[in-house]
TIMI-2910 file (N, C-alpha, C, CB; in pm, 1 decimal, decimal comma, always signed):
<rs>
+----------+----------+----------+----------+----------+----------+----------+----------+----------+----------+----------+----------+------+
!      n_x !      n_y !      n_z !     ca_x !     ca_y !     ca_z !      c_x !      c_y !      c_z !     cb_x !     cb_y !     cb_z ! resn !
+----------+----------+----------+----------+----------+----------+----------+----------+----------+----------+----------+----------+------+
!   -159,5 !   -103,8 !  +1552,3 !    -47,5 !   -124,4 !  +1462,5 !    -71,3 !    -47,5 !  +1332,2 !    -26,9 !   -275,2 !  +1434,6 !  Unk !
!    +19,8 !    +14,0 !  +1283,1 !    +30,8 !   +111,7 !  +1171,0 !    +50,2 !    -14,0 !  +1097,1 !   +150,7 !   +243,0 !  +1166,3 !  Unk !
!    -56,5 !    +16,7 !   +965,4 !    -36,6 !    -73,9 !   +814,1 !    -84,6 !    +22,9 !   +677,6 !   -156,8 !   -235,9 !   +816,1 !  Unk !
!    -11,2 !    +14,6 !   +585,4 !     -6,8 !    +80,5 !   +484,4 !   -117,5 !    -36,7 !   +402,4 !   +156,1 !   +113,9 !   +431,9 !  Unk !
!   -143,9 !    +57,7 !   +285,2 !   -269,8 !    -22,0 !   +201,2 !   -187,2 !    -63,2 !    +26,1 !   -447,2 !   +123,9 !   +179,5 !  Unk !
!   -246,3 !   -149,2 !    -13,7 !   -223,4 !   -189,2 !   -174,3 !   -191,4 !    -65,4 !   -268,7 !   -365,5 !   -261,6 !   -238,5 !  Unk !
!   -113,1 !    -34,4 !   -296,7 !   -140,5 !     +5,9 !   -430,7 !    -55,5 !     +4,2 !   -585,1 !   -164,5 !   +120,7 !   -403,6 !  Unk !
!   -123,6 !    +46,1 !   -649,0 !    -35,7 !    -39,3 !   -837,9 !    +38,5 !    +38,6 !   -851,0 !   -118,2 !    -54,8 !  -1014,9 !  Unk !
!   +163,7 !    +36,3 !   -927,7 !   +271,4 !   +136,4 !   -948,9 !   +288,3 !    +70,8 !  -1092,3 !   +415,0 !   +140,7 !   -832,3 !  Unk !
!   +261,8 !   +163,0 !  -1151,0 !   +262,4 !   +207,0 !  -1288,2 !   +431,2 !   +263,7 !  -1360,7 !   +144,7 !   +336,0 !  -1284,0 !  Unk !
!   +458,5 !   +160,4 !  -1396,7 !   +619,3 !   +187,7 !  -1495,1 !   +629,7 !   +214,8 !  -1642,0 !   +712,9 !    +56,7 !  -1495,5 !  Unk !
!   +620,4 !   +319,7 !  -1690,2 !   +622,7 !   +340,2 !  -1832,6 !   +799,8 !   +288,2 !  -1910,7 !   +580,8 !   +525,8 !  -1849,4 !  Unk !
!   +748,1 !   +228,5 !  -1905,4 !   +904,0 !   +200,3 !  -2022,2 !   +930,4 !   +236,9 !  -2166,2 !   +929,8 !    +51,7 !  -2048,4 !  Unk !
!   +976,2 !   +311,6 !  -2215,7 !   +982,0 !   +334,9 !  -2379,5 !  +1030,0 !   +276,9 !  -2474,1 !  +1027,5 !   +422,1 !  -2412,9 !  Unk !
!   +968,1 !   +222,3 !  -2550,8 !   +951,9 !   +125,9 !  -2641,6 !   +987,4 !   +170,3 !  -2780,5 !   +822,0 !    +78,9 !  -2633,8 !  Unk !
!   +987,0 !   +295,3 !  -2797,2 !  +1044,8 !   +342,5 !  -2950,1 !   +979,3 !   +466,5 !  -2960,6 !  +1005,5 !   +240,4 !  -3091,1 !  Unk !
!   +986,6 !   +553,2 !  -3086,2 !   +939,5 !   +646,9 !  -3120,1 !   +815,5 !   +680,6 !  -3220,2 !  +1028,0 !   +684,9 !  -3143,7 !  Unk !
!   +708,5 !   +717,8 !  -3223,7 !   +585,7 !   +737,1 !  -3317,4 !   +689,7 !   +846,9 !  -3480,0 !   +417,9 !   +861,8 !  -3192,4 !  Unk !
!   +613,1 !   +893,7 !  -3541,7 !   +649,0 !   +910,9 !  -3705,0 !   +675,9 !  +1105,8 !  -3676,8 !   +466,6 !   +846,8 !  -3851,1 !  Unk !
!   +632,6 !  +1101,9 !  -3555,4 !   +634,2 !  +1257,2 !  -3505,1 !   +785,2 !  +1252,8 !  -3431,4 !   +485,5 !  +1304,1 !  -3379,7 !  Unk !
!   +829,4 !  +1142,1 !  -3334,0 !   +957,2 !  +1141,1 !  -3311,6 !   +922,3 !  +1200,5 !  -3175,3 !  +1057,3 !  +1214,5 !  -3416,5 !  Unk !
!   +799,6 !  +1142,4 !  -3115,3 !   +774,2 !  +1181,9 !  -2979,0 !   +790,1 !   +992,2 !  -2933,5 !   +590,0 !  +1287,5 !  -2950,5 !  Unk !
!   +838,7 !   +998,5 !  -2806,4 !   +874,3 !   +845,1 !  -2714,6 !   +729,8 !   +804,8 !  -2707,9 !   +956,9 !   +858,5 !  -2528,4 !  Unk !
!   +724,4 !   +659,9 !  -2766,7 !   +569,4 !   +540,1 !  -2760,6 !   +637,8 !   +499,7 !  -2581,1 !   +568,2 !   +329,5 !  -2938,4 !  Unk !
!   +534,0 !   +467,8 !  -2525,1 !   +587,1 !   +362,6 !  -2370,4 !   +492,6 !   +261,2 !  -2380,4 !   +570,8 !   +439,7 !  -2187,9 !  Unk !
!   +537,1 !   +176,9 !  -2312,2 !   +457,3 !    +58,9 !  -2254,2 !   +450,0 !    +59,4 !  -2129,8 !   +501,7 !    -63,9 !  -2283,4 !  Unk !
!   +328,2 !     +2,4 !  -2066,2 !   +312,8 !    +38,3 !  -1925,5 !   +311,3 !   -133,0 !  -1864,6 !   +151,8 !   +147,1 !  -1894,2 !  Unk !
!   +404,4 !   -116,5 !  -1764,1 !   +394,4 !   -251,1 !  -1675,8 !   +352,6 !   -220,1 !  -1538,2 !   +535,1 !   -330,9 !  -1665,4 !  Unk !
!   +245,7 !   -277,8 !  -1480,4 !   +163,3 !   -243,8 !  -1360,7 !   +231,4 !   -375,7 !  -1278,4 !    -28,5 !   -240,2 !  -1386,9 !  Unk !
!   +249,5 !   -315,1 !  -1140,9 !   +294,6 !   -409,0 !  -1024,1 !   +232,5 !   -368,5 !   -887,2 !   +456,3 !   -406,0 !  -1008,4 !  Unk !
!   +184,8 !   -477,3 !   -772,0 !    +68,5 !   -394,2 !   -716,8 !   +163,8 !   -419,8 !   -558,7 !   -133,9 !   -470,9 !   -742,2 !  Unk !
!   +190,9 !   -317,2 !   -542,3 !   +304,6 !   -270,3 !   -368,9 !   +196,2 !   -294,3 !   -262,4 !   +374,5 !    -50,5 !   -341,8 !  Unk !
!   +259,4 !   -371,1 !   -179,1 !   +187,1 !   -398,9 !    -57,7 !   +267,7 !   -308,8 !    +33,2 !   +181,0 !   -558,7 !    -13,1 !  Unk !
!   +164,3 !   -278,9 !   +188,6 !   +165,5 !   -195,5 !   +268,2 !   +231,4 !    -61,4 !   +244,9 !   +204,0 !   -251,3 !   +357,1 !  Unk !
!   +196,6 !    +20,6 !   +167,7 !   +262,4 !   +169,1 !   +114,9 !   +152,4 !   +236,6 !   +201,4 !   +263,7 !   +216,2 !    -82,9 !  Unk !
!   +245,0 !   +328,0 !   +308,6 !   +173,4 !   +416,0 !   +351,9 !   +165,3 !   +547,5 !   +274,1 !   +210,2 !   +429,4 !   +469,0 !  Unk !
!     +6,8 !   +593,4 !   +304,0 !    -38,4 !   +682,5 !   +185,0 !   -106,4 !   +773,8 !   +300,9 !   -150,7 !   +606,1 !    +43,4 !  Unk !
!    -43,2 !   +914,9 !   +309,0 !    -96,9 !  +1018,8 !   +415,9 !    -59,5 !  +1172,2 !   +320,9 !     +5,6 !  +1001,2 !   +598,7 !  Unk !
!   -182,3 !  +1249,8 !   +348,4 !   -203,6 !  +1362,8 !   +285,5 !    -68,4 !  +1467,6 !   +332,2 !   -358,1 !  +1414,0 !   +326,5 !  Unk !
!    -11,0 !  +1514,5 !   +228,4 !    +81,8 !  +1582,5 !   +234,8 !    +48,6 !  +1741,8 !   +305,0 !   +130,6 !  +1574,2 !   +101,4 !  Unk !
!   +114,8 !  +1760,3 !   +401,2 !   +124,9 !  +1884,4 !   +479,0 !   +131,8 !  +2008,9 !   +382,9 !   +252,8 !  +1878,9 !   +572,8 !  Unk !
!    +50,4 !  +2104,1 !   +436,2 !    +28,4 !  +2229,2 !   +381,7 !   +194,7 !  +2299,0 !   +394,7 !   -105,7 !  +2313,6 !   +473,9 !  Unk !
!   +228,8 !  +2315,9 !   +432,2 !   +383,9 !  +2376,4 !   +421,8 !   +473,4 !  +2276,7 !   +309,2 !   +469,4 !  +2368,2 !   +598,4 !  Unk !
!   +456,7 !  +2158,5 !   +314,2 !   +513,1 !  +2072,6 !   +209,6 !   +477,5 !  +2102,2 !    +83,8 !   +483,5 !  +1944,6 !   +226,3 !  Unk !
!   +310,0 !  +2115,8 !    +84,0 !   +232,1 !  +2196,5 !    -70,7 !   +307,4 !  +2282,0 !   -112,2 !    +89,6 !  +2282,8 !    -61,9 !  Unk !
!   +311,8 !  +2387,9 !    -17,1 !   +345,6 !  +2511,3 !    -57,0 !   +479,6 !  +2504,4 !   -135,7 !   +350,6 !  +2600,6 !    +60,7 !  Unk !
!   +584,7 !  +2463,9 !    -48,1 !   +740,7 !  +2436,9 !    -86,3 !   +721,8 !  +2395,7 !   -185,7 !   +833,1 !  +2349,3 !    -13,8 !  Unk !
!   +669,7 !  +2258,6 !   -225,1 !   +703,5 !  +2200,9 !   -370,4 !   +586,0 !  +2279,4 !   -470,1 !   +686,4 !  +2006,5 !   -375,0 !  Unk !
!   +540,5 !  +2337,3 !   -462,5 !   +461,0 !  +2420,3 !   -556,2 !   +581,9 !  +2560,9 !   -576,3 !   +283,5 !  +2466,7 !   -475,0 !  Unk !
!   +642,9 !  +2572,8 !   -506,7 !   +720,0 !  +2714,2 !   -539,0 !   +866,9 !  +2650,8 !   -582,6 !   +732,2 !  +2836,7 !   -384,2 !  Unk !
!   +918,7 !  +2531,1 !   -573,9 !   +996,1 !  +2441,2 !   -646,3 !  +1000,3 !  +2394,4 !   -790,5 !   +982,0 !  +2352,3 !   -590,7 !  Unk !
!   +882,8 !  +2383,2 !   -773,5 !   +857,1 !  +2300,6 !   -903,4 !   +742,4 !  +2317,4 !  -1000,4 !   +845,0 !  +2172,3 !   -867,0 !  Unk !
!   +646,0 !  +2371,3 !   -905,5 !   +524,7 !  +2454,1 !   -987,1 !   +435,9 !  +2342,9 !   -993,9 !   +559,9 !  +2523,8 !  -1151,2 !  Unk !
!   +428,0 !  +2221,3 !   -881,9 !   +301,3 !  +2058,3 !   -900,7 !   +283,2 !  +2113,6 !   -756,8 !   +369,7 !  +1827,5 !   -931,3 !  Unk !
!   +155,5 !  +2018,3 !   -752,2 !    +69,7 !  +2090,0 !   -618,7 !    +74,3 !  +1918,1 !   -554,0 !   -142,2 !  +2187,7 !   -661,9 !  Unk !
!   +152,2 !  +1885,2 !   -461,7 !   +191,6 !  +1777,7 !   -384,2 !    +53,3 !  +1696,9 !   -298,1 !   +306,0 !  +1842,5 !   -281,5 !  Unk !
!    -54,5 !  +1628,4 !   -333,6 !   -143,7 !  +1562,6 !   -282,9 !   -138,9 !  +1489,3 !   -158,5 !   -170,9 !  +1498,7 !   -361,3 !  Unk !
!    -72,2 !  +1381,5 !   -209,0 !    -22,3 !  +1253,7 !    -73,1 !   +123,1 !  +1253,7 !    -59,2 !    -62,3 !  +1069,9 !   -111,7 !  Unk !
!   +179,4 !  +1190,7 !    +37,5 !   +290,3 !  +1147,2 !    +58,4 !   +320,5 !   +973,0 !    +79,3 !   +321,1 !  +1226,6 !   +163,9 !  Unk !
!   +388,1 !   +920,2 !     -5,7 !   +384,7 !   +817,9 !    +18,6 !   +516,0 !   +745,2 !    +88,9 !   +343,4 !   +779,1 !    -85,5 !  Unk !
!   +495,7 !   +654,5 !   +186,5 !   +572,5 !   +550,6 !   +265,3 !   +587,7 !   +478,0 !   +203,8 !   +537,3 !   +496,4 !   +366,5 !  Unk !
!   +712,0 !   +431,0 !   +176,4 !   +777,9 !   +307,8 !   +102,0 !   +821,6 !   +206,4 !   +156,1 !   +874,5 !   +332,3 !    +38,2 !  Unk !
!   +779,2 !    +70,0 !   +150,7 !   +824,8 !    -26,3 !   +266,5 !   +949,9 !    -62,9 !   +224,0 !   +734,4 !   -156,8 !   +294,8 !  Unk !
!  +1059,0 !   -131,3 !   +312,0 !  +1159,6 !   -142,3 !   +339,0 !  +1193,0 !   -245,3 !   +274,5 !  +1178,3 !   -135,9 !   +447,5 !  Unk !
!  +1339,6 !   -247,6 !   +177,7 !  +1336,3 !   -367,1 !    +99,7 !  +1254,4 !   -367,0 !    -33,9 !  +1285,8 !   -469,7 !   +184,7 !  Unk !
!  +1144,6 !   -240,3 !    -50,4 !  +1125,6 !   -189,5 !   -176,9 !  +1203,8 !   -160,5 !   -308,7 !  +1090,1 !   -104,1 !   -151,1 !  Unk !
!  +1256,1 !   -231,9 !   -420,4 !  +1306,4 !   -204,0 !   -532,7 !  +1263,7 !   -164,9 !   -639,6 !  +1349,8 !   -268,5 !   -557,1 !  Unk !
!  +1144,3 !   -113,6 !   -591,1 !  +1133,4 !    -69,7 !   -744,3 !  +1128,1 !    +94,2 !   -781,3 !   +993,1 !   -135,6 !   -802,2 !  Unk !
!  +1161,1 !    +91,5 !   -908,5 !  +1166,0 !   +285,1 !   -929,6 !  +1037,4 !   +367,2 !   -907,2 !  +1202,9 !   +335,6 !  -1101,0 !  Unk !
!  +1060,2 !   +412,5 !   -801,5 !   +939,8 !   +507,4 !   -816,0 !   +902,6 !   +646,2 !   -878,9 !   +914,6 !   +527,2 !   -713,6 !  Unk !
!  +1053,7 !   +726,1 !   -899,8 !  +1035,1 !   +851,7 !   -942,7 !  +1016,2 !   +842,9 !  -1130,9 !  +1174,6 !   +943,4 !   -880,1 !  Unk !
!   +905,7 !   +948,2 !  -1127,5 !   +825,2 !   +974,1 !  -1287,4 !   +767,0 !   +858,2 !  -1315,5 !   +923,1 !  +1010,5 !  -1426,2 !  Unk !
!   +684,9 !   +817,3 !  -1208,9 !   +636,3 !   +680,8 !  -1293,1 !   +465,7 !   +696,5 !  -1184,7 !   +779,4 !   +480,4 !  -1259,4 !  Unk !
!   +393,0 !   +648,0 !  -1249,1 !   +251,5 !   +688,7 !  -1203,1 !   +180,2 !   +551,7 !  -1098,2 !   +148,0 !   +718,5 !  -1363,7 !  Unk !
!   +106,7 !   +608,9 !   -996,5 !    +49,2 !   +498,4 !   -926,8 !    -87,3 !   +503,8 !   -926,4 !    +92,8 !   +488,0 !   -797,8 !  Unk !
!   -168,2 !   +377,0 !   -878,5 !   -334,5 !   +408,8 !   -850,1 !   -398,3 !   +386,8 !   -723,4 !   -421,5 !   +326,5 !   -935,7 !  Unk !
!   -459,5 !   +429,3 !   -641,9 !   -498,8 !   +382,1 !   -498,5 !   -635,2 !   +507,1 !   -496,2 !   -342,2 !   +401,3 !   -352,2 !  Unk !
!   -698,0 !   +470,0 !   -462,1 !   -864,6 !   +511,5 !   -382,8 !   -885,8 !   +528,4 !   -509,7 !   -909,2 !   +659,0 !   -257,9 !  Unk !
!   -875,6 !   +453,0 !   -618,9 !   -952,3 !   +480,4 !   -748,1 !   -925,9 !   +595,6 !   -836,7 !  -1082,7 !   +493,0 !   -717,9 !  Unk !
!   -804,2 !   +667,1 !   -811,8 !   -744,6 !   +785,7 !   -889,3 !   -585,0 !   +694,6 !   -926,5 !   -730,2 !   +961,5 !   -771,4 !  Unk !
!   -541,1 !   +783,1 !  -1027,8 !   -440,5 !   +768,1 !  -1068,3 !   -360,0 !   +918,3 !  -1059,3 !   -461,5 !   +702,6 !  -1191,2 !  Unk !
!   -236,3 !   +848,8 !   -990,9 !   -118,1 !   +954,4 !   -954,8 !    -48,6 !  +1006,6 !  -1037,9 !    -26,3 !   +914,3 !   -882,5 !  Unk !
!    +74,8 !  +1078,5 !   -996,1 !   +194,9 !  +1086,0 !  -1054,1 !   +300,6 !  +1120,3 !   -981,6 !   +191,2 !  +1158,1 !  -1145,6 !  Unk !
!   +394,0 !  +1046,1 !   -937,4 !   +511,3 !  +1071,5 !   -891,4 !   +586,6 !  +1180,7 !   -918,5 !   +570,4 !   +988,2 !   -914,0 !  Unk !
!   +632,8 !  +1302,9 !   -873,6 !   +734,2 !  +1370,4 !   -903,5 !   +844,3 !  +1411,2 !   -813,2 !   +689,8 !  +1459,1 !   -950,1 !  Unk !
!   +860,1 !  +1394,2 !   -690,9 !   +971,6 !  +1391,6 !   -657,8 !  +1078,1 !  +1294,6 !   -624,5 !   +959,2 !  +1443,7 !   -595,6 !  Unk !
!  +1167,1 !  +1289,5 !   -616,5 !  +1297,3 !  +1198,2 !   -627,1 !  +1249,9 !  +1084,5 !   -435,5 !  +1505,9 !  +1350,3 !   -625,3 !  Unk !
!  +1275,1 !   +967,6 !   -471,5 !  +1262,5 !   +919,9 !   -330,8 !  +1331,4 !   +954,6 !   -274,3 !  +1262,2 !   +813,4 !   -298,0 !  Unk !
!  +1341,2 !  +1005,4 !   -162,5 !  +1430,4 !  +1000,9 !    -10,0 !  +1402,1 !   +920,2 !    +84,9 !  +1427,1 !  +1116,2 !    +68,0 !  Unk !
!  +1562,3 !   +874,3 !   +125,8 !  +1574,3 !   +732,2 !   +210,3 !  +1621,1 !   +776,3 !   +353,2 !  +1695,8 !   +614,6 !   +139,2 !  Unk !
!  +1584,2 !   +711,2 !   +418,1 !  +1633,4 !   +688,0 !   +588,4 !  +1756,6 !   +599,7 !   +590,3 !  +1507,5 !   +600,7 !   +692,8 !  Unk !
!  +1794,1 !   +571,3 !   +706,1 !  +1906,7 !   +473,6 !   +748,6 !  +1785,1 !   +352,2 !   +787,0 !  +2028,3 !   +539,1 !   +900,8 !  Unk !
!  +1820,8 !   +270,4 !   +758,8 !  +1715,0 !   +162,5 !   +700,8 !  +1704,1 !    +82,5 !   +880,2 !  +1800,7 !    +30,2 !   +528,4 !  Unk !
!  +1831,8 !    +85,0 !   +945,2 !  +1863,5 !    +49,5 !  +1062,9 !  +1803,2 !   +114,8 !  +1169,5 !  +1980,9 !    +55,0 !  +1072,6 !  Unk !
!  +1805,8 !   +289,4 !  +1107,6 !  +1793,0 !   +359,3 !  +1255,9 !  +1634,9 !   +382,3 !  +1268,4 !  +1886,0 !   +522,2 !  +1270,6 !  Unk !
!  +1538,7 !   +346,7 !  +1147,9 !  +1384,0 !   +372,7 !  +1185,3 !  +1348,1 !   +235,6 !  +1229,2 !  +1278,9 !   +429,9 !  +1053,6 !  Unk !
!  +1268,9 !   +255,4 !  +1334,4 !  +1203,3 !   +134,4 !  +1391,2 !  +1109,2 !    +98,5 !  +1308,3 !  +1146,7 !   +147,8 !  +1520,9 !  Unk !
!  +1039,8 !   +167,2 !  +1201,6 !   +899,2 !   +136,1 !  +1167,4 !   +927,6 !    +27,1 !  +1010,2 !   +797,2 !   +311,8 !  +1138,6 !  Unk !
!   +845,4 !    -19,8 !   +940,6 !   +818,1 !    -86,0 !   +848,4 !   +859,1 !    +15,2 !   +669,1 !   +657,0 !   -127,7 !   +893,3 !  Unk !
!   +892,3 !   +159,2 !   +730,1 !   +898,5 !   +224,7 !   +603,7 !  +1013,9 !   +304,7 !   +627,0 !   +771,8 !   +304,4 !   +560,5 !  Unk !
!  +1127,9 !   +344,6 !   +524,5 !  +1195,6 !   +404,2 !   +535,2 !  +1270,2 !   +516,2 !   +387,5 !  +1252,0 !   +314,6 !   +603,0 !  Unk !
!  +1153,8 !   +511,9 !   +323,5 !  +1104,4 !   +597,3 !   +178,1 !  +1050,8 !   +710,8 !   +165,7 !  +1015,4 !   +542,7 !   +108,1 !  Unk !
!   +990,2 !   +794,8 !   +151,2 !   +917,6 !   +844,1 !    +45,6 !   +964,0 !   +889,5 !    -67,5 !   +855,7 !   +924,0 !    +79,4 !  Unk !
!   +787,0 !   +943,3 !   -112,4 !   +782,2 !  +1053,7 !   -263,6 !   +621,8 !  +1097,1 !   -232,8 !   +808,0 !   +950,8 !   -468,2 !  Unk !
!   +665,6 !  +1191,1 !   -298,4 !   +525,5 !  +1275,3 !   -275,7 !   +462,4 !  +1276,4 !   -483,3 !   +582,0 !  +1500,5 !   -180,7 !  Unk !
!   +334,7 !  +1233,8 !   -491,2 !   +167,6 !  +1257,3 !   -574,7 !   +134,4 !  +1355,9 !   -613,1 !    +47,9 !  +1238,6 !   -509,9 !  Unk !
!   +136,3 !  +1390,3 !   -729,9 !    +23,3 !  +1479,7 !   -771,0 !    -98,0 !  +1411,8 !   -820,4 !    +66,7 !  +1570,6 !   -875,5 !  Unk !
!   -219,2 !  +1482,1 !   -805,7 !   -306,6 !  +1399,9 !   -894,7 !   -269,5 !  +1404,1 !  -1049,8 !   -452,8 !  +1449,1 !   -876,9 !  Unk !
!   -322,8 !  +1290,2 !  -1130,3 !   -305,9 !  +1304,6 !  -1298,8 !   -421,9 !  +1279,4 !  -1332,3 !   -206,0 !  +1209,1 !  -1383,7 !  Unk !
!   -445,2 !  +1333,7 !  -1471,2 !   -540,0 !  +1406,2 !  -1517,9 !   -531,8 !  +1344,6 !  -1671,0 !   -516,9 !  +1567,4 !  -1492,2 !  Unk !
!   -562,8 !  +1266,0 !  -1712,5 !   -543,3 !  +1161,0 !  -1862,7 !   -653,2 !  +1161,4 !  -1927,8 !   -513,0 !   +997,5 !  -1845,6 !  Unk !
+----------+----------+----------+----------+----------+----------+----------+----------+----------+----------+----------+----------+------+
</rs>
């Protein structure tokens, strides 16, 4: 049986502006059960590196019935911390048999 693993999803919310007039955030951590997490395909790298110019790490599975925002918002799993950058894309929630019907693809972040 396919099972996805724990991991925290990191929501920056903005809270106001510093004296420079750059956005302060606050971070609210929430920890997603069964998110499948599988290394993103070399042709997928490539594409979103010539898209967007981020070098695409993992791909993540989103379980079904998932609400929360995932795009621009950072996650943590095997002890690194992510970063979300592409927009989720959804399935027909009906027509996949499996437990996930999401993704978004990781870059690593670097803080």
């Amino acid at each position: 049986m396919i099972k996805g693993i724990k991991v925290t999803l990191i929501n920056r919310i903005e809270t106001g502006v510093d004296d420079f007039n750059h956005p302060e955030y606050e971070e609210s951590r929430v920890e997603v059960d069964n998110v499948l997490v599988t290394p993103t395909e070399s042709t997928d790298v490539i594409d979103q590196q010539n898209l967007t110019g981020k070098k695409a790490v993992y791909t993540l599975g989103i379980p079904k019935g998932d609400t929360h925002v995932w795009e621009d918002q950072f996650v943590e799993f095997f002890g690194q911390r992510f970063h979300v950058f592409t927009p989720q894309t959804f399935g027909i929630e009906e027509m996949i048999p499996l437990q996930w019907n999401s993704k978004v693809m990781v870059e690593k972040y670097e803080y």
